[in-house]
TORKOL-4160 file (C-alpha; in steps of 0.2 Angstrom, whole numbers, padded with zeros to 4 digits, m for minus):
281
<pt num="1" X="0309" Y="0381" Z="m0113"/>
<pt num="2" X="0315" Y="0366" Z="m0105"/>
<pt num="3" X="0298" Y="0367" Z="m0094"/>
<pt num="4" X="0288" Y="0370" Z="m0107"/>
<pt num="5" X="0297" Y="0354" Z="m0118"/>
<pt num="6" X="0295" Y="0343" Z="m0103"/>
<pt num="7" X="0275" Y="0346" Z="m0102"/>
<pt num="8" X="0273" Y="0340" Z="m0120"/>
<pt num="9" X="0283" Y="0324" Z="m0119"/>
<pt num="10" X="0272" Y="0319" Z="m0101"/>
<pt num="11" X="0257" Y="0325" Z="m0114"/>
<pt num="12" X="0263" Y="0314" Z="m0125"/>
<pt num="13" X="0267" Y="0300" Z="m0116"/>
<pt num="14" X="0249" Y="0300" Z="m0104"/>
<pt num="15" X="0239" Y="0298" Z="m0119"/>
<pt num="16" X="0250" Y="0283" Z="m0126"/>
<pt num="17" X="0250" Y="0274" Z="m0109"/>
<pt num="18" X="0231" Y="0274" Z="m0109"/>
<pt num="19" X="0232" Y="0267" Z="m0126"/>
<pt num="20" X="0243" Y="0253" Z="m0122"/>
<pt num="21" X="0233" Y="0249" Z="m0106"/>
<pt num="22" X="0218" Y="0250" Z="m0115"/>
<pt num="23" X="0226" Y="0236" Z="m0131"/>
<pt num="24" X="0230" Y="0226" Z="m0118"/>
<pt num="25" X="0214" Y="0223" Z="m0104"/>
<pt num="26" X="0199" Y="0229" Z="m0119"/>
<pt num="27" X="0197" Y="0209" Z="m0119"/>
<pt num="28" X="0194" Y="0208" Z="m0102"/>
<pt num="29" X="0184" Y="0225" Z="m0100"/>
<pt num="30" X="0173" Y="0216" Z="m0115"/>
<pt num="31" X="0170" Y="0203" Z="m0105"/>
<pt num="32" X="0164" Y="0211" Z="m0088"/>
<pt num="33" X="0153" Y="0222" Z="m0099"/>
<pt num="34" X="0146" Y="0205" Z="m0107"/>
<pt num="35" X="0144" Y="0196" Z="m0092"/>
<pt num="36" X="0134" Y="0212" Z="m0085"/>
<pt num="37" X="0124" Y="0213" Z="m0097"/>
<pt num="38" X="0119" Y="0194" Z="m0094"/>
<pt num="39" X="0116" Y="0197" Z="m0073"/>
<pt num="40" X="0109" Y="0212" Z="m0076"/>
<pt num="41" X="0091" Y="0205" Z="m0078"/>
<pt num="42" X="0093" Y="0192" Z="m0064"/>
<pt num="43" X="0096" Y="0210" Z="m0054"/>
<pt num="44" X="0081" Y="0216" Z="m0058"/>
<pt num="45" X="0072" Y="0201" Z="m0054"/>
<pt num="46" X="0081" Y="0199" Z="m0039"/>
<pt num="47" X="0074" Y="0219" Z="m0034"/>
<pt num="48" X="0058" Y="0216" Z="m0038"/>
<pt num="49" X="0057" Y="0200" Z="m0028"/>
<pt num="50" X="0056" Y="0213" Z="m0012"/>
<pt num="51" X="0041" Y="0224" Z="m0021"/>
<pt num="52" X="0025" Y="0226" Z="m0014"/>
<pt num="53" X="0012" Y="0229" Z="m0029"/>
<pt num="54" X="m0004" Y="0241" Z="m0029"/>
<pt num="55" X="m0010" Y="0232" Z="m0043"/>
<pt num="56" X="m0008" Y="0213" Z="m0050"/>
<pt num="57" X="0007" Y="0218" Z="m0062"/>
<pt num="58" X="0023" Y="0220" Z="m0054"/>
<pt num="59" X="0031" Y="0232" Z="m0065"/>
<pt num="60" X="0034" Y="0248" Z="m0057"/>
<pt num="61" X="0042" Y="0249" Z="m0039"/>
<pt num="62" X="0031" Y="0251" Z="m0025"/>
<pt num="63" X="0036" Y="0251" Z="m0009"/>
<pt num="64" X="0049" Y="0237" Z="0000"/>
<pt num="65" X="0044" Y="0223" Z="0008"/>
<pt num="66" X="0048" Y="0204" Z="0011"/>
<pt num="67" X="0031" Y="0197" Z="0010"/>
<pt num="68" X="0033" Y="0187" Z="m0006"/>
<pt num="69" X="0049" Y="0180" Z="0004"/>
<pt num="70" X="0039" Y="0173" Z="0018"/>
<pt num="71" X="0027" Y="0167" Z="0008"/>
<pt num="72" X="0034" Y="0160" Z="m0007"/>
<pt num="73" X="0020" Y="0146" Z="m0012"/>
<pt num="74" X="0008" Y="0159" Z="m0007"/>
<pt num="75" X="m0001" Y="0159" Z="m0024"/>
<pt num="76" X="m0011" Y="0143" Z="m0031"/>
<pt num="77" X="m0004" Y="0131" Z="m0038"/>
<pt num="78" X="0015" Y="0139" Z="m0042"/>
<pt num="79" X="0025" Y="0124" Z="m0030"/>
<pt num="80" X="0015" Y="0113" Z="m0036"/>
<pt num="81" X="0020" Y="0117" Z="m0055"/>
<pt num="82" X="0040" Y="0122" Z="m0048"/>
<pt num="83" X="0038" Y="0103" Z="m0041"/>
<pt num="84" X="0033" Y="0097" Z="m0056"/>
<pt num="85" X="0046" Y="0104" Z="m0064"/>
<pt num="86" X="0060" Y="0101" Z="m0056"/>
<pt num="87" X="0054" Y="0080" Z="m0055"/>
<pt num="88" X="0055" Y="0081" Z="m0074"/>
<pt num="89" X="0069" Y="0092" Z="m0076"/>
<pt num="90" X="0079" Y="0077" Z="m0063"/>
<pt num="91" X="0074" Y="0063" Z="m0073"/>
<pt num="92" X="0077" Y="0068" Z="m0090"/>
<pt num="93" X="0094" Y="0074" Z="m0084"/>
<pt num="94" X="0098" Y="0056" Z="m0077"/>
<pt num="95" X="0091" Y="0049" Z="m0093"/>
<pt num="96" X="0099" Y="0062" Z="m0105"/>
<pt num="97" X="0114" Y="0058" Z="m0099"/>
<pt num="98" X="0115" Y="0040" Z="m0097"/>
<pt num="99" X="0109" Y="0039" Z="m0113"/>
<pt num="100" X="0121" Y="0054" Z="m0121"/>
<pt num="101" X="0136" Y="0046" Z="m0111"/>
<pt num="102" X="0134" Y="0027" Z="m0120"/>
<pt num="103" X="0129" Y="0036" Z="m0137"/>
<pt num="104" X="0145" Y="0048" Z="m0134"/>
<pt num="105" X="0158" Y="0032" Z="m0131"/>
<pt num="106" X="0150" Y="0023" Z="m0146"/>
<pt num="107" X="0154" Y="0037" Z="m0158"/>
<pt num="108" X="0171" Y="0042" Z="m0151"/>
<pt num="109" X="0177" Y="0023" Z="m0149"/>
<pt num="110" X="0168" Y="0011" Z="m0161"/>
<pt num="111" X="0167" Y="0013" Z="m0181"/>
<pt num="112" X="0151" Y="0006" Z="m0191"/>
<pt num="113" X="0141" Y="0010" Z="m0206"/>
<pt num="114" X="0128" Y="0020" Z="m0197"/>
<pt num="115" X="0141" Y="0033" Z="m0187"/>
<pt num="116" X="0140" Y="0047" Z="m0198"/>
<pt num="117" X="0121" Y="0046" Z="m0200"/>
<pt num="118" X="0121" Y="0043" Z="m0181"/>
<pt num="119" X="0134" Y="0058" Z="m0179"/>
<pt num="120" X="0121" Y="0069" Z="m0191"/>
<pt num="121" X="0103" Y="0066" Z="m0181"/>
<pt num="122" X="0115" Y="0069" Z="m0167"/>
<pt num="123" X="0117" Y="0087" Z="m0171"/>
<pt num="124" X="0100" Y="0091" Z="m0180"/>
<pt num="125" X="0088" Y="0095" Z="m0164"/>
<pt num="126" X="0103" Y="0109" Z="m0158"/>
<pt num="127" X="0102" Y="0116" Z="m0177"/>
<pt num="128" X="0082" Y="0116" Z="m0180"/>
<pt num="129" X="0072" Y="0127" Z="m0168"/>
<pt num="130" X="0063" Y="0120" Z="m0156"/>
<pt num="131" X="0045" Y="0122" Z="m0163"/>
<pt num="132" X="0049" Y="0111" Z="m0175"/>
<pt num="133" X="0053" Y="0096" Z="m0165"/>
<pt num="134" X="0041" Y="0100" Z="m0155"/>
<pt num="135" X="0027" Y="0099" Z="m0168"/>
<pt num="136" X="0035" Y="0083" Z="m0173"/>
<pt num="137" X="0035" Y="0073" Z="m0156"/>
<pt num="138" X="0018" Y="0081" Z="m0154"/>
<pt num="139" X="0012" Y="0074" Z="m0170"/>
<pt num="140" X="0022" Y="0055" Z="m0165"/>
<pt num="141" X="0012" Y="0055" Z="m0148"/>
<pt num="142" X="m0004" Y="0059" Z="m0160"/>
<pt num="143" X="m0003" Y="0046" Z="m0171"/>
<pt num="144" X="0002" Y="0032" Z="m0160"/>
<pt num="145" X="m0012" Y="0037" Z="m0147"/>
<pt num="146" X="m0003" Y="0042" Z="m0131"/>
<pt num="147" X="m0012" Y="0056" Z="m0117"/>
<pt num="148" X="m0002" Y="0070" Z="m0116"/>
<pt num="149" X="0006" Y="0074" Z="m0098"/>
<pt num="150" X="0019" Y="0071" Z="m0087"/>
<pt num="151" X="0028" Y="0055" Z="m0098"/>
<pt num="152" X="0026" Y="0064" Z="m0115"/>
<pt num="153" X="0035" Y="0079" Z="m0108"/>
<pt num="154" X="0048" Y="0068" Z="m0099"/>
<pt num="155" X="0050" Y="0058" Z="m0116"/>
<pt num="156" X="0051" Y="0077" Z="m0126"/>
<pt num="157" X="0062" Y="0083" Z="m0113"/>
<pt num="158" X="0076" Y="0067" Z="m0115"/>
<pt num="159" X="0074" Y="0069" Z="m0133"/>
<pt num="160" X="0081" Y="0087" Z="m0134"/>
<pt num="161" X="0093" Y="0086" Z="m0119"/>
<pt num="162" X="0100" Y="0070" Z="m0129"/>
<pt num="163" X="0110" Y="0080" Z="m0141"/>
<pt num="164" X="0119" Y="0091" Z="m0128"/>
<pt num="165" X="0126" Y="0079" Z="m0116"/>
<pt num="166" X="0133" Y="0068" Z="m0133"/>
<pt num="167" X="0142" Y="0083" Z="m0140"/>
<pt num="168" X="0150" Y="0086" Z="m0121"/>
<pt num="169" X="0154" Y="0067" Z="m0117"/>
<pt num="170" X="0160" Y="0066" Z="m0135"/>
<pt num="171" X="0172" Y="0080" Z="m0134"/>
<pt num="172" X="0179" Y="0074" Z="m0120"/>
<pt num="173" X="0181" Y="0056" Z="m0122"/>
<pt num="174" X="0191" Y="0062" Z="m0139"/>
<pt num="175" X="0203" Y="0071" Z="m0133"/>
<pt num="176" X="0206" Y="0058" Z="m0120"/>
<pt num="177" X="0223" Y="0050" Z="m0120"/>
<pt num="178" X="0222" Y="0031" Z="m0124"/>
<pt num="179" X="0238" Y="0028" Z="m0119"/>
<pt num="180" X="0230" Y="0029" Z="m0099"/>
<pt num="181" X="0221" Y="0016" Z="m0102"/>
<pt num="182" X="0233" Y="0004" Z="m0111"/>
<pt num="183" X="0245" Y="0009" Z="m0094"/>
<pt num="184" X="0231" Y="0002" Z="m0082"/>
<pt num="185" X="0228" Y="m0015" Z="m0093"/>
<pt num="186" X="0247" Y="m0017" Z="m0094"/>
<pt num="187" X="0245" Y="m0017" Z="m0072"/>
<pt num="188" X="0234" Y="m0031" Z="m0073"/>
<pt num="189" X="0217" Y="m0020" Z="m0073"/>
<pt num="190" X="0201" Y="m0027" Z="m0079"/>
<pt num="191" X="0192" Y="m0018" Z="m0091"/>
<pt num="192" X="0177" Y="m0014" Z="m0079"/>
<pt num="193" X="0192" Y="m0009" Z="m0066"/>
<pt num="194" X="0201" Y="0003" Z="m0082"/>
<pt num="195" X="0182" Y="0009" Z="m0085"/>
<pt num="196" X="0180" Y="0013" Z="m0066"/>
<pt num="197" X="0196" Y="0020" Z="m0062"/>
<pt num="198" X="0202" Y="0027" Z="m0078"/>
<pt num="199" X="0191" Y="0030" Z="m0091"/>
<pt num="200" X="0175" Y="0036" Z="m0081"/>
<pt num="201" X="0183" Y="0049" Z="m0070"/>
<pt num="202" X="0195" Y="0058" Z="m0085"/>
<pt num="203" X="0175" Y="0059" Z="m0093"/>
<pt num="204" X="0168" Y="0063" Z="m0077"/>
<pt num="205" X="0170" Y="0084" Z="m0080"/>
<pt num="206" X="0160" Y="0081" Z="m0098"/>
<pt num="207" X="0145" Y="0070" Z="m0092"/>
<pt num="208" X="0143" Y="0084" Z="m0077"/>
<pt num="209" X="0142" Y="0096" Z="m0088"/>
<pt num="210" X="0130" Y="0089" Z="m0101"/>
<pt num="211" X="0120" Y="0083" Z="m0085"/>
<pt num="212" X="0121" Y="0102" Z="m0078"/>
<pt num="213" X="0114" Y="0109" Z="m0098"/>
<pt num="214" X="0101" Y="0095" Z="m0098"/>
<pt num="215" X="0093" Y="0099" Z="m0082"/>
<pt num="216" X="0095" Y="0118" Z="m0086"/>
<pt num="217" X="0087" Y="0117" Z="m0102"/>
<pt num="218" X="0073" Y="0104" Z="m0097"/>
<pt num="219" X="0069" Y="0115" Z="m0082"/>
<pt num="220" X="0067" Y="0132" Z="m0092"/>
<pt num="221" X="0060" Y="0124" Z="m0107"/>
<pt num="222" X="0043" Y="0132" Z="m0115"/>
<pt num="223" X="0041" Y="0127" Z="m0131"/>
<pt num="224" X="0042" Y="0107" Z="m0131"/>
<pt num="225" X="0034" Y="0105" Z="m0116"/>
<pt num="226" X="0017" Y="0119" Z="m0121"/>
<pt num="227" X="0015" Y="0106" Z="m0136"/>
<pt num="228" X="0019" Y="0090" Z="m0125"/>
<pt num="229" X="0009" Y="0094" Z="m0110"/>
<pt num="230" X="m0009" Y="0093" Z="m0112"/>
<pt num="231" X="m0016" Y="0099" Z="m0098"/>
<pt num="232" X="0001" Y="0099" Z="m0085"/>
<pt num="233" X="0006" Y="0115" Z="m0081"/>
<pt num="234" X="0024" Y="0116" Z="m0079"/>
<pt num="235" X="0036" Y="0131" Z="m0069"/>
<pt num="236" X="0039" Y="0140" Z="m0085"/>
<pt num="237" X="0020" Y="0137" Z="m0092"/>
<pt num="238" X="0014" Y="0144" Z="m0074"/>
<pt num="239" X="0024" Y="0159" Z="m0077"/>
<pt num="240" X="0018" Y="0162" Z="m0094"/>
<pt num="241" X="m0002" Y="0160" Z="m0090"/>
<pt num="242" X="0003" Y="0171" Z="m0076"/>
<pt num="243" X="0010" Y="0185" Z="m0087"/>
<pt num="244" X="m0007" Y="0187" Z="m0094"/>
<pt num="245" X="m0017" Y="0191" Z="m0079"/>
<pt num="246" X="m0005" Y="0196" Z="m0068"/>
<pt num="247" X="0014" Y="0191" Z="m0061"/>
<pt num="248" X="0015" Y="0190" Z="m0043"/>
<pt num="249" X="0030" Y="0194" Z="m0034"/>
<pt num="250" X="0031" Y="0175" Z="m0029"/>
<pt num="251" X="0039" Y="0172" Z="m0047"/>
<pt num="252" X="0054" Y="0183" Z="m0043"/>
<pt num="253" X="0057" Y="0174" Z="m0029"/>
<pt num="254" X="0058" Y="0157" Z="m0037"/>
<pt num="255" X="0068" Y="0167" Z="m0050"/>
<pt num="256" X="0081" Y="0173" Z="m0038"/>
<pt num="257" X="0082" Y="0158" Z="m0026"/>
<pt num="258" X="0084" Y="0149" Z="m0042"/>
<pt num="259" X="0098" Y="0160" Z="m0048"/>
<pt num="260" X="0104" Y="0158" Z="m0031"/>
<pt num="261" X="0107" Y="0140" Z="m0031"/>
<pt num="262" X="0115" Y="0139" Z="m0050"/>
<pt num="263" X="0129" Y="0154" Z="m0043"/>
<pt num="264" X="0132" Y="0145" Z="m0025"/>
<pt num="265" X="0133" Y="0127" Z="m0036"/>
<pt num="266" X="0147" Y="0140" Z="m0050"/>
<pt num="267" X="0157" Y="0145" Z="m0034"/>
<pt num="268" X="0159" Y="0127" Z="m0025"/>
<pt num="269" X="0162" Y="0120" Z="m0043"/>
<pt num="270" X="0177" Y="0132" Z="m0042"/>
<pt num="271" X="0183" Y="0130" Z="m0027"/>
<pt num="272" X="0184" Y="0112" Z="m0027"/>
<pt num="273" X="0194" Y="0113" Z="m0044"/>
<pt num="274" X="0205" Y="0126" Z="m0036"/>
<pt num="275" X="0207" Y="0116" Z="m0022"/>
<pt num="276" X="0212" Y="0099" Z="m0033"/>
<pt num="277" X="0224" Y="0111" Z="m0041"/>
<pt num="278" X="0234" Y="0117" Z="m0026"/>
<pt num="279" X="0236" Y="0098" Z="m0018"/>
<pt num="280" X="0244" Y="0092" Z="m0036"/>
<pt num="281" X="0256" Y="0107" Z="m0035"/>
């Protein structure tokens, strides 16, 4: 009896352990099963970057190979568009974010009439979808005559990063303490030296952030730059015309080297913070 009663307590007790592991990591098991289900079509891109095609369409594995690798600009015209792409996607981060930064400082330090307006068409091109905006700035460029190409996309492009890099800088520069700054003018500092020293590096994580979103969303952006570009041919417009005829493997390459770069740029992000971290403690 005793045997038997110890076997049904240890019954007992297994299925309530689970439990109580399970309450206690189910956030962090929800979060690896999200973030999988976010890699897992960069895998499949980065598996079919090494396929070799019968056919023009690479759906359906083949056969290995690294031909694609060797020759990644080995179909027409796809660096040229990548390097298009990525010139546009660099500038209108450096305008984006100059721009958003100033715009960002303004609203969080100054108050005038105009700052909830401001504040409103700040927020408006994240909340309306992007054909809409994009019909509009294609009308504007209409009416007042301009050729579509590489400036009106560039001008597009700066126009939807905008809001992004305000709301970062903005968060940021709020939740700064001002009492930093009043410490450095009390030692004598100008206000270009309390900007320099002070100010611009608590900021600094914010603008690189909103600098990181803005070139991310201006490099993978379709839908502003198809009605903007006239007769350019962007990365992400390459890839659609491409979808109807054919995707060569070349595109999973670009896709994966690109993936690449944003997870090695992730990693050395955290290791420099991690490193910050353990010389202050």
């Amino acid at each position: 009896m005793a045997v038997h009663g110890t076997t049904e307590a240890t019954a007992v007790r297994t299925p309530n352990r689970d439990l109580r592991w399970l309450r206690r990591n189910i956030i962090a098991i929800a979060g690896l099963c999200t973030l999988g289900y976010l890699i897992l079509p960069n895998i499949v891109v980065m598996v079919f970057s090494f396929n070799k095609p019968n056919g023009r369409f690479n759906y359906q594995w083949q056969r290995f190979s690294t031909d694609a690798w060797s020759d990644p600009c080995g179909v027409a015209d796809l660096c040229g568009s990548l390097g298009l792409s990525l010139q546009i996607a660099l500038w209108a981060t450096v305008g984006a974010t100059v721009l958003g930064t100033m715009i960002a400082f303004a609203l969080a330090r100054y108050r005038f009439r105009a700052r909830s307006g401001v504040n409103t068409l700040i927020f408006l091109p994240m909340a309306m979808p992007e054909v809409v905006m994009a019909a509009s700035l294609a009308t504007l460029f209409l009416n007042m005559g301009i050729q579509f190409g590489f400036w009106t996309i560039l001008i597009a492009h700066i126009m939807f990063c905008l809001s992004f890099v305000v709301t970062a800088v903005k968060a940021r520069v709020m939740s700064m303490d001002p009492r930093l700054e009043q410490a450095a003018q009390d030692l004598y500092a100008s206000p270009l030296q309390t900007f320099l020293r002070v100010t611009l590096p608590i900021a600094a994580p914010g603008i690189a952030s909103g600098a990181l979103l803005s070139f991310a969303l201006s490099f993978d952006d379709f839908i502003i730059t198809n009605f903007n570009a006239g007769s350019t041919v962007t990365f992400p417009m390459f890839v659609w015309g491409s979808a109807q005829r054919g995707t060569p493997v070349q595109i999973n390459v670009i896709g994966t080297a690109m993936f690449l770069v944003a997870v090695l740029c992730v990693v050395v992000g955290q290791l420099a913070g991690a490193r910050k971290r353990s010389k202050r403690s």
